[in-house]
Every structure is written in structure tokens, then in C-alpha cells.
C-alpha positions, 0 to 999 in steps of 0.5 A: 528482513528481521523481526524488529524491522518488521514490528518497527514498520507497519501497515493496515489495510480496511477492508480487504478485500474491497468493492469502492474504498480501502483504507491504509494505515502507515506506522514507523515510515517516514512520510515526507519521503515514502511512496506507495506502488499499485500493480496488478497482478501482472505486475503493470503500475496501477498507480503511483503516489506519495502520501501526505499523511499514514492515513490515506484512502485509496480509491478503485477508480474503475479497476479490475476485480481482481488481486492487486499489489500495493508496495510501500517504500520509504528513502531509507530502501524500507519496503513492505509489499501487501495484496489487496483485493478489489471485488 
């Protein structure tokens, strides 16, 4: 991955690490065709989703302490993985 790409392509997530609520902010995906992968640190999907807006709120839903893995994938193969943690 190159430096233009990864300032091209943008993600924020708040608060990290997080007790209920985290907050991402997508930059530069397309929305209409990304989709979003929790995993544990194991590597099992948690969830899957696709966004419908760069602004979503991801909920615990009765997770794990723990690390957790949040893969953004858009249709043109662009991917960002990022590790959250749930307290």
C-alpha cells in the first residue's frame, strides 16, 4: 500500500478503546459499494454490514472484553484493517 493511498482513504474510530458505543468515520470509500468485517481476535466474523452513510455507530451487543478487528473493504479491492478494543 503507498503513501497517496493510504491519505486517499480514511478512517477514525471514537472512542478506542470502548465500553458500549464506538463511533467510525469513513473518508475517500465509496459508500454504495463498501462493506465493514468485525472479528475477533481469532479471527470469527462478529458482524458483517454494509454502511449507509461514512458516519456509523457500531454497537458492543454483548461482546467479549477483548481485541477486536474491524476490516473496511470498498468494490474497488481498497482495504483498511483497524483493532478496536471493547473494555
Amino acid at each position: 500500500m503507498n503513501l497517496i493511498w493510504k491519505c486517499m482513504f480514511q478512517q477514525r474510530y471514537s472512542p478506542n478503546p470502548f465500553k458500549e458505543v464506538t463511533n467510525i468515520k469513513l473518508s475517500g470509500f465509496d459508500i454504495s459499494s463498501t462493506t465493514i468485517t468485525v472479528t475477533n481476535i481469532l479471527g470469527e466474523m462478529i458482524n458483517r454490514f454494509n454502511p449507509d452513510s461514512e458516519n456509523i455507530e457500531w454497537k458492543r451487543n454483548g461482546n467479549a472484553p477483548g481485541i477486536y478487528l474491524i476490516q473496511i473493504t470498498d468494490g474497488y479491492n481498497h482495504r483498511i484493517t483497524q483493532k478496536i478494543v471493547i473494555e
